[in-house]
C-alpha positions in Angstrom: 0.0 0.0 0.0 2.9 2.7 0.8 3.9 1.7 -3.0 0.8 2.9 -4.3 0.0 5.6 -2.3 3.2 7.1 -3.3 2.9 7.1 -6.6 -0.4 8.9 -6.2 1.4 11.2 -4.6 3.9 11.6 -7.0 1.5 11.4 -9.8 -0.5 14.8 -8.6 2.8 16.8 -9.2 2.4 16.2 -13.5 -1.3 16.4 -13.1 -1.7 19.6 -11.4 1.0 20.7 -13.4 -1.2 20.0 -16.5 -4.2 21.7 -15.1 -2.2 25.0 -14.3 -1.1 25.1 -18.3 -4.1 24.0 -19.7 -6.3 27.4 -18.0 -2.9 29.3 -18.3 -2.7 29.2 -21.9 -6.5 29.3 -22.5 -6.6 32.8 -20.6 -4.0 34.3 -22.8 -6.8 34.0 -25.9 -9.4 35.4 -23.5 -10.1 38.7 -24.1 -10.8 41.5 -21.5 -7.8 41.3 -19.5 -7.2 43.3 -15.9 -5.5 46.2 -17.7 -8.8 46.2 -20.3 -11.0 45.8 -17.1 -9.2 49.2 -15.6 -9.4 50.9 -18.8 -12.8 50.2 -19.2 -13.9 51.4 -15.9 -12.1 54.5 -16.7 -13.3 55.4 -19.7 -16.7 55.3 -18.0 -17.9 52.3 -20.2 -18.6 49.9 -17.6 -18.4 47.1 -20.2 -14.9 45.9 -21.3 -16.4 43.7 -24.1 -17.6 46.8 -25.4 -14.9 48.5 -25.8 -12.9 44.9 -27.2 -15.3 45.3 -30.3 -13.5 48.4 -31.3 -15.7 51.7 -31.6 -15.4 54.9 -34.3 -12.8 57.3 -33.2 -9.3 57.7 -32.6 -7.2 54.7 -31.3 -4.6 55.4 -28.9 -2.0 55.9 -31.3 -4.0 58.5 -33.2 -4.4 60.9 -30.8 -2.3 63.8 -31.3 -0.6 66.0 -28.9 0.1 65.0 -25.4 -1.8 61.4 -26.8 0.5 58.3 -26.4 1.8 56.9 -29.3 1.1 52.6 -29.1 -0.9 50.4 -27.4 -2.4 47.1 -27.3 -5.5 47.3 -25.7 -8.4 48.5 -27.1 -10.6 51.4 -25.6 -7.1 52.7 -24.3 -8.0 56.4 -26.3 -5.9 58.6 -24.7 -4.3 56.9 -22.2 -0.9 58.3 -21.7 1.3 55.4 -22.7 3.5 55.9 -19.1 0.4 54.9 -17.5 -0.3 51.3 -19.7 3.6 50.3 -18.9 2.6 51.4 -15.3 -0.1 49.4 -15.2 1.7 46.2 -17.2 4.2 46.4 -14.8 2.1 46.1 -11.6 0.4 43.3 -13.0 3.4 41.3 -14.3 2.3 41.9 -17.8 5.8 43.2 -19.0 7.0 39.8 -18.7 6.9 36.8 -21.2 3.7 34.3 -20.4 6.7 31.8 -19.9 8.4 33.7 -17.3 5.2 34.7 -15.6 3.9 31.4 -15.6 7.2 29.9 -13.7 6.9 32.6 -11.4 3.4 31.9 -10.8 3.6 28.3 -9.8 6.6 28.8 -7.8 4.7 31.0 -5.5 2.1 28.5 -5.5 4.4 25.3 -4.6 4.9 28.6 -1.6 1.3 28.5 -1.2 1.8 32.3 -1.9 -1.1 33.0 -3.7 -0.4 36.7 -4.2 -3.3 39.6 -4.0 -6.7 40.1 -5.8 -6.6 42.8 -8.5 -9.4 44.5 -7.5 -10.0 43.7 -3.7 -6.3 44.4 -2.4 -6.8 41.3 0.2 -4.8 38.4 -0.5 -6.2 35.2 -2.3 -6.0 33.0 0.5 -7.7 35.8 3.1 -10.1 35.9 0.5 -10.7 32.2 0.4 -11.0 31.5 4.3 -13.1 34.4 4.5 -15.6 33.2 2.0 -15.3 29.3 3.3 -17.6 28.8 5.9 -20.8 29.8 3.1 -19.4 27.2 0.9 -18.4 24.5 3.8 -22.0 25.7 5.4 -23.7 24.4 1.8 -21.3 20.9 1.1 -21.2 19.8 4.5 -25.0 20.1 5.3 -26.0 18.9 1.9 -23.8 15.6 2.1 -24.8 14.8 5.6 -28.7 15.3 4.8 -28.6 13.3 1.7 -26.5 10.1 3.6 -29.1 10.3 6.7 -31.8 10.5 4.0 -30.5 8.1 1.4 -29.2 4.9 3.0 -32.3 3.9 4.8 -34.6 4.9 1.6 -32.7 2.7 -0.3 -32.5 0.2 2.2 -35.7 -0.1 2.3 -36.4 -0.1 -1.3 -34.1 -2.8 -1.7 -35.3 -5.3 1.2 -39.0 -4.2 -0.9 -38.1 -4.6 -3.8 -40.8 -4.7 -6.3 -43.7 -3.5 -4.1 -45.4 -0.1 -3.7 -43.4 1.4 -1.6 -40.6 1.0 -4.0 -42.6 2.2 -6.9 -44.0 5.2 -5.4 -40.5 6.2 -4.0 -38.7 5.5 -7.2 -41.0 8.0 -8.9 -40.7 11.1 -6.1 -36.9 10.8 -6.5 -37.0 10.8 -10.4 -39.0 13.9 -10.3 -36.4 15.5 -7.5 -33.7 14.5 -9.6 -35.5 16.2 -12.2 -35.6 19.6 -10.7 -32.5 21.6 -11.0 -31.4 22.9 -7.4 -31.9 26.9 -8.6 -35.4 26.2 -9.6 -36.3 24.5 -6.5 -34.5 27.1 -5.0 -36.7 29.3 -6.4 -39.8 27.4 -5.5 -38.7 27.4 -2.4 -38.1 31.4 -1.9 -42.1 31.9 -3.2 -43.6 29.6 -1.0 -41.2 30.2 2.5 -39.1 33.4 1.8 -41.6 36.0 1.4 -41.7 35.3 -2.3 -45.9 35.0 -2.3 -47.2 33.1 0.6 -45.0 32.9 3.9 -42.2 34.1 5.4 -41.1 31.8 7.6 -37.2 31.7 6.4 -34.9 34.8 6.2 -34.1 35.4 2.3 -30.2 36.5 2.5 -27.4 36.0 4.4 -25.8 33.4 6.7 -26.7 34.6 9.7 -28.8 37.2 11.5 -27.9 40.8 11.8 -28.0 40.8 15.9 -25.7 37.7 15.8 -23.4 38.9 18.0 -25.7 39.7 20.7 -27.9 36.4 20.8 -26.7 33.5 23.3 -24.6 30.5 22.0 -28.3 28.4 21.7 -29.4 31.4 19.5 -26.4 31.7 17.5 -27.2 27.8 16.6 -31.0 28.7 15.9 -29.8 31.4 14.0 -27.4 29.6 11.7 -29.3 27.0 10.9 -32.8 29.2 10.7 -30.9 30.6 7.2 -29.4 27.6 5.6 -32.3 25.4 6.0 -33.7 26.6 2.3 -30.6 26.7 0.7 -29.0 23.3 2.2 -32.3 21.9 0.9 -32.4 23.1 -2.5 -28.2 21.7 -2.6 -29.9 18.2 -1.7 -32.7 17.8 -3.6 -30.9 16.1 -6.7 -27.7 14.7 -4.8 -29.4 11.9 -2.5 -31.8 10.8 -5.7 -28.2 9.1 -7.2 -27.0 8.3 -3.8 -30.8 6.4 -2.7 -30.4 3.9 -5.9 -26.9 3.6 -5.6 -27.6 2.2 -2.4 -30.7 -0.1 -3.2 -28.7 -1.5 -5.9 -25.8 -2.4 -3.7 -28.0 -4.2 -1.3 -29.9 -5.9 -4.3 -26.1 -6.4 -5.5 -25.4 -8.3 -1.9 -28.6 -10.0 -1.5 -29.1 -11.9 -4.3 -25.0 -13.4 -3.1 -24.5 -16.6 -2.3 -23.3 -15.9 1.3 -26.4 -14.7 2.1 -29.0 -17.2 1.3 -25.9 -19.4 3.5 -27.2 -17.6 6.4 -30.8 -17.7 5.7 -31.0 -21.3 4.8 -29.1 -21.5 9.1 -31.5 -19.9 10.1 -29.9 -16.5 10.7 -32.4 -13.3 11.6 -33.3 -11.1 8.9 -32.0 -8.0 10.6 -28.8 -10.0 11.6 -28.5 -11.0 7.9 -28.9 -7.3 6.2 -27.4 -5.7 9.1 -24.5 -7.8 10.4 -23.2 -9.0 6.8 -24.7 -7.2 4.0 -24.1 -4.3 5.4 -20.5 -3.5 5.4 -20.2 -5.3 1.8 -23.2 -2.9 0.5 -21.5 0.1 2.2 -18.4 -0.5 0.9 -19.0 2.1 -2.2 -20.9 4.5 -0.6 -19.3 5.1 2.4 -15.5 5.2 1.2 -17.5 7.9 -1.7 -18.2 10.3 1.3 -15.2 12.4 0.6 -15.6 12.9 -3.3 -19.5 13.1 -2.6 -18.9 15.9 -0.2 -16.2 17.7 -3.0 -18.6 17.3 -5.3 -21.3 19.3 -3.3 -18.7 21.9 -2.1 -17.4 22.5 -5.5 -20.6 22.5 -8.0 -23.8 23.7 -8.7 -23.2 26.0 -5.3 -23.1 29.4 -8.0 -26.9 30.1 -8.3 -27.8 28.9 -5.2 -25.7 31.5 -3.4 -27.0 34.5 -5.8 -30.7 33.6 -5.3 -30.1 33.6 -1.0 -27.1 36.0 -1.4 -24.6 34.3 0.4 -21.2 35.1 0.0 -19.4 31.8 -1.0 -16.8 30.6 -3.4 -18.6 29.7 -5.9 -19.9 33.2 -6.1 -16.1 34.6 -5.8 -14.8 32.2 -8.9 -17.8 33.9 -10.9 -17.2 37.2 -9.9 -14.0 36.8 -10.8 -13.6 35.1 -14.0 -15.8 37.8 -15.1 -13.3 40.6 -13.9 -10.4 38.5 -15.4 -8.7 38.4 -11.4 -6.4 35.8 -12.3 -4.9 35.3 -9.3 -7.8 34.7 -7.5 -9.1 32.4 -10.9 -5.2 30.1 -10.5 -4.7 30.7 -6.5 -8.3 29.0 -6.0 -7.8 26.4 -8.9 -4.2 25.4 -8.0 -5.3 25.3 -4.7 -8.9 23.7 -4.7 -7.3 20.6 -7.9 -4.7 20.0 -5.2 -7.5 19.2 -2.8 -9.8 17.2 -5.4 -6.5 15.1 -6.3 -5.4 14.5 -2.2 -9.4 13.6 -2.2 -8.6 11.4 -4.3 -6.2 9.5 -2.4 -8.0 9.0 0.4 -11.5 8.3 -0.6 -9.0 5.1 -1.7 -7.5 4.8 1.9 -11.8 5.1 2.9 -11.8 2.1 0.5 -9.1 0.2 2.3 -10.0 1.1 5.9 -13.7 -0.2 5.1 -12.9 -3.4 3.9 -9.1 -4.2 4.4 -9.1 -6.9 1.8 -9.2 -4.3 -0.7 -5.6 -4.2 -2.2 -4.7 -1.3 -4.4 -0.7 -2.7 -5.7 -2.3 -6.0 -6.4 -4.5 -4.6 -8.6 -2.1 -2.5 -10.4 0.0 -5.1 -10.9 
């Protein structure tokens, strides 16, 4: 096993590497830059794509006296060209992408993630600050769909074929039907003072009085404004997770091991609970840690702008469209290096679970 796990460990070093290139060398063919972004806002346009497309009138090199006399970045009219090199230069942009790129990921290896453009707060301050929204939404949402989902589809699988399975089958095809925003939505007319009640608060993670309200209240509190947006993050993640589960029992019942027991006379419980358990388990509960990147990661964008909560899926939104690259390669150097070490040990989960697993074996 210390084989193995080495090599994953070793094998994250290319693949990280690969990641960091591939988005690198994509954003240099994306247009609207950080310099076009501060020209933009400048020139009063409030739309850098606008000024991209190129508009009548002088370009920078055409403007006369006083005007500057080259640029590369359109909308720039009249921009002194001092102030473009000034601005190249505070951004690393005077540099060759080679150079800048090196640079780049030897900071990271540092986990020096630099400062945001725009927000003069450093990547990683930016990160923690924004983490407990997106931690608040993955955590909850994974925990509720396991509570939910292993004894529905338990159930379904020791009743197979009957009505409860054909009734339940059919409410979580329709929830995984739904997209989380729209239930989101659904859920903000009927309990968020959409239409009907207002039972839950609309924005935010916690109250404005938070500070003053008792440790009991603080709990009340915090869970009083997650409760619609952790629901509308689980409505289509336990609908896999609930078949995955009655198919593993099914998977496990119909084994040979099992009708062993029964024909001796073994209890039911003791057969489904003390032996097919753990073997139906295996996949589902070694999956907890990809399950729960999975939620942290995705589909977290929409449902933090409809409750207007401040996570990180909001910040990689805001600012891709910005162009803040280093909070864009400071969040995806550092949030790949967590999927990959996710990776490794949802296979130690795997190992731990059942320890006849054997990961060199298998390679070899």
């Amino acid at each position: 096993m210390g084989g193995y796990l080495l090599r994953r460990v070793l094998l994250i070093i290319p693949t990280l590497i690969g990641i960091m290139v591939i988005n690198f060398v994509l954003t240099q063919f994306v247009p609207g830059g950080p310099i076009e972004q501060i020209i933009a806002r400048m020139e009063g346009s409030g739309d850098v794509m606008q000024g991209i497309s190129g508009s009548s009138g002088p370009s920078v090199g055409d403007t006369g006296g006083g005007g500057v006399t080259s640029s590369d970045y359109a909308g720039a009219r009249g921009l002194p060209a001092d102030f473009i090199a000034d601005l190249e230069r505070e951004f690393g942009f005077d540099k060759p992408p080679l150079e800048r790129f090196l640079t780049m990921m030897w900071n990271y290896v540092r986990f020096d993630f630099g400062e945001s453009y725009f927000r003069s707060i450093s990547v990683l301050d930016l990160v923690l600050e924004k983490m407990p929204v997106s931690i608040s939404l993955g955590l909850w949402s994974t925990v509720i769909a396991y509570v939910i989902s292993i004894p529905l589809g338990i159930r379904k699988a020791v009743s197979d074929g009957s009505s409860f399975d054909t009734w339940t089958s059919a409410l979580i095809i329709v929830a995984y039907a739904i997209p989380g925003f729209l239930f989101a939505i659904l859920l903000i007319v009927l309990f968020a003072g959409g239409s009907y009640f207002q039972i839950f608060p609309l924005r935010g993670l916690t109250s404005d009085n938070w500070d003053q309200l008792s440790l009991l209240g603080k709990i009340g509190d915090y869970f009083w404004h997650i409760a619609l947006p952790v629901t509308a993050s689980t409505i289509s993640a336990f609908a896999t997770l609930t078949l995955l589960t009655k198919n593993s029992f099914l998977d496990e019942i119909k084994k040979q091991y099992v009708v062993t027991a029964r024909a001796k006379g073994v209890k039911e419980s003791r057969v489904l609970y003390g032996h097919v358990f753990r073997n139906a388990m295996l996949i589902i509960i070694a999956g907890f840690p990809s399950v729960f990147i999975g939620v942290f990661f995705t589909g977290s964008l929409l449902i933090e702008v409809l409750f207007s909560l401040d996570g990180l899926g909001r910040l990689g939104f805001e600012a891709a469209l910005q162009r803040d690259y280093p909070v864009i390669f400071g969040t995806l150097f550092f949030f790949g290096l967590i999927g990959l070490l996710v990776g490794i040990v949802s296979d130690l989960m795997y190992v731990f679970v059942d320890p006849r697993i054997d990961f060199e074996t298998r390679e070899g």
